[in-house]
C-alpha positions in Angstrom: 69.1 -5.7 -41.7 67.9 -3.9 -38.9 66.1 -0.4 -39.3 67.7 2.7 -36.8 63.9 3.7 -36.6 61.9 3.4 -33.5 58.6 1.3 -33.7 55.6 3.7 -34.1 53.9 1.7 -31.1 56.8 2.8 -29.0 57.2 6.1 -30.3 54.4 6.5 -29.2 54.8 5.1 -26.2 57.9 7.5 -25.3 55.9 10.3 -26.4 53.0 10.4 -23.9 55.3 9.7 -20.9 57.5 12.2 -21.9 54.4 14.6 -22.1 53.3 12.9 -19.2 56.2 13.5 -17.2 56.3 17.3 -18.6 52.3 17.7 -17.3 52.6 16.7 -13.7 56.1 18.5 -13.3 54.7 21.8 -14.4 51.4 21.8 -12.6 51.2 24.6 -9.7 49.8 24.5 -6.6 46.4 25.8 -5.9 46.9 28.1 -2.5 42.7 28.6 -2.9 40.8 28.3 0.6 41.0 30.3 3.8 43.9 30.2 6.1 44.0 30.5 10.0 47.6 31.6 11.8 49.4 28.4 13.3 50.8 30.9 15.7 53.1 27.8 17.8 54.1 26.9 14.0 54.8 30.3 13.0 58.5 32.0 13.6 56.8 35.5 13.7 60.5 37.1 14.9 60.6 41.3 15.6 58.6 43.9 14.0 56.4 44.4 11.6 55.9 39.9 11.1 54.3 40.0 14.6 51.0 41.3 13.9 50.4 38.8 11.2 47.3 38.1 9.6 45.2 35.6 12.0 43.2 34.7 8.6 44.0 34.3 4.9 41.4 34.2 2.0 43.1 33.4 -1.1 40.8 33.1 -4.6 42.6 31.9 -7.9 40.8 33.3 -10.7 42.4 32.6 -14.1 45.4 34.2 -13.7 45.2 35.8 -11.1 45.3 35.5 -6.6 43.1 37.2 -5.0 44.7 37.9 -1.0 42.2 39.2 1.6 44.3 39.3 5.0 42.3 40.0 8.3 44.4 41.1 11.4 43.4 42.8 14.3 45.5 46.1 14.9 46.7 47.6 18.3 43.9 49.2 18.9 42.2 45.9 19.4 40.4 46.8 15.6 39.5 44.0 13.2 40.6 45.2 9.8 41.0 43.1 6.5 43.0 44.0 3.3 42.9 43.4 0.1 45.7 42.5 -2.6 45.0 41.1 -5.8 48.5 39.2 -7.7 48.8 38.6 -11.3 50.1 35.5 -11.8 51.6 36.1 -15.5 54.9 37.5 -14.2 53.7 41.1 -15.1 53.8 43.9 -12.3 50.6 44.3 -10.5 49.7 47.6 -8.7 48.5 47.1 -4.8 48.6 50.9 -3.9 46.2 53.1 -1.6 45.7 56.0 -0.7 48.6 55.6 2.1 51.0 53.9 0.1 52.4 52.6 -3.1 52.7 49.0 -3.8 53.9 47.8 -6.9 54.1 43.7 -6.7 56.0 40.8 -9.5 54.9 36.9 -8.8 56.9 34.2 -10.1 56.8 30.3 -10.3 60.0 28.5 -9.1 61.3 25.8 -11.6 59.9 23.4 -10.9 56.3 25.2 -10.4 55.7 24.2 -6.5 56.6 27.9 -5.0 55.7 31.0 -6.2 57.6 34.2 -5.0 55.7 37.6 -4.9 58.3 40.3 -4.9 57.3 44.0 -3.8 58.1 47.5 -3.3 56.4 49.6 -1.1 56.2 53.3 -0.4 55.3 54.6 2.7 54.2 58.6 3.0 53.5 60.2 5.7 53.8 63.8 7.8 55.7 64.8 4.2 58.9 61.9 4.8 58.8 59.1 2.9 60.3 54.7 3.3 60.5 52.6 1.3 60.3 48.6 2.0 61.0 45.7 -0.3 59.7 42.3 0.3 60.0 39.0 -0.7 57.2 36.4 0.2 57.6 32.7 -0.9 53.8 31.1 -0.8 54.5 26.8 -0.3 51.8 24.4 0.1 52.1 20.8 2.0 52.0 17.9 -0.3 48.8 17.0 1.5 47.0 20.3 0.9 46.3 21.4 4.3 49.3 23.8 5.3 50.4 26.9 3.7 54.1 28.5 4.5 54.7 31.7 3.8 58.6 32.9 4.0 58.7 36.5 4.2 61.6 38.6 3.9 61.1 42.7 4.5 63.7 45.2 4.4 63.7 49.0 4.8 65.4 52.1 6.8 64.9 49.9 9.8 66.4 47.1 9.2 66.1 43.7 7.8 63.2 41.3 9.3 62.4 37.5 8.2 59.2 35.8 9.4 57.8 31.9 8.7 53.6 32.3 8.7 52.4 29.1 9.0 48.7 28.3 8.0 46.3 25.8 8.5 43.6 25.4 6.4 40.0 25.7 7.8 37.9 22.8 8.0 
């Protein structure tokens, strides 16, 4: 009579690929190094997405990206912010003393894109806007581009940009 029951060898067996399988398919992407703007790569459209950051620092600490943006301004200034993400699905706060930023990150399913969601709140001469946007942060499968899709909307209007970066040698 033959037994229902799996061998324990391949019980095993189907165990560790499963777990396997579960492993590799959950791992994220590390988006860690510094960034320079592929500008012919880059869809920078109208508004606010063509003054993009000509360099990206990102730092993964635990749980946590740290952003550091440098752009240069109109005025022909250099000038390099600062955002910090947590990467635990809770709210992180990104505010100054010019406006309020309150930010969400979240993994896609299958852990390859992550999706940092904001609102911001603009005050100034006593009026105040408000603009939410939706960036989606991919990574090449060889390591050496980053995407970001970036979707902005406000009083304005609507504005979608594709920031394409390379990563410095």
């Amino acid at each position: 009579m033959k037994s229902n029951f799996l061998k324990p060898t391949t019980l095993i067996f189907v165990s560790l690929l499963f777990f396997t399988a579960f492993t590799v398919s959950a791992q994220k992407p590390s988006f860690g190094g510094t960034w320079n703007l592929n500008q012919e790569k880059s869809q920078l459209g109208e508004g606010p997405g063509r003054r993009a950051a000509a360099k990206i620092v990102i730092n993964e600490i635990e749980s946590s990206m740290i952003v550091e943006r440098t752009s240069t301004r109109q005025s022909g200034e250099t000038m390099t912010t600062k955002e910090i993400y947590n990467l635990t699905g809770t709210e992180t706060d990104n505010s100054t003393e010019n406006r309020k930023k309150k930010s969400v990150a979240s993994w896609s399913a299958d852990s390859k894109e992550l999706t940092i969601k904001s609102t911001t709140t603009f005050e100034r001469d006593g009026n105040s806007m408000e603009m939410k946007s939706t960036e989606v942060y991919k990574i090449s499968d060889d390591k050496k581009t980053l995407t970001i899709d970036n979707t902005m909307s406000s009083q304005r209007g609507d504005f979608k940009t594709t920031l394409v970066y390379d990563l410095a040698q």
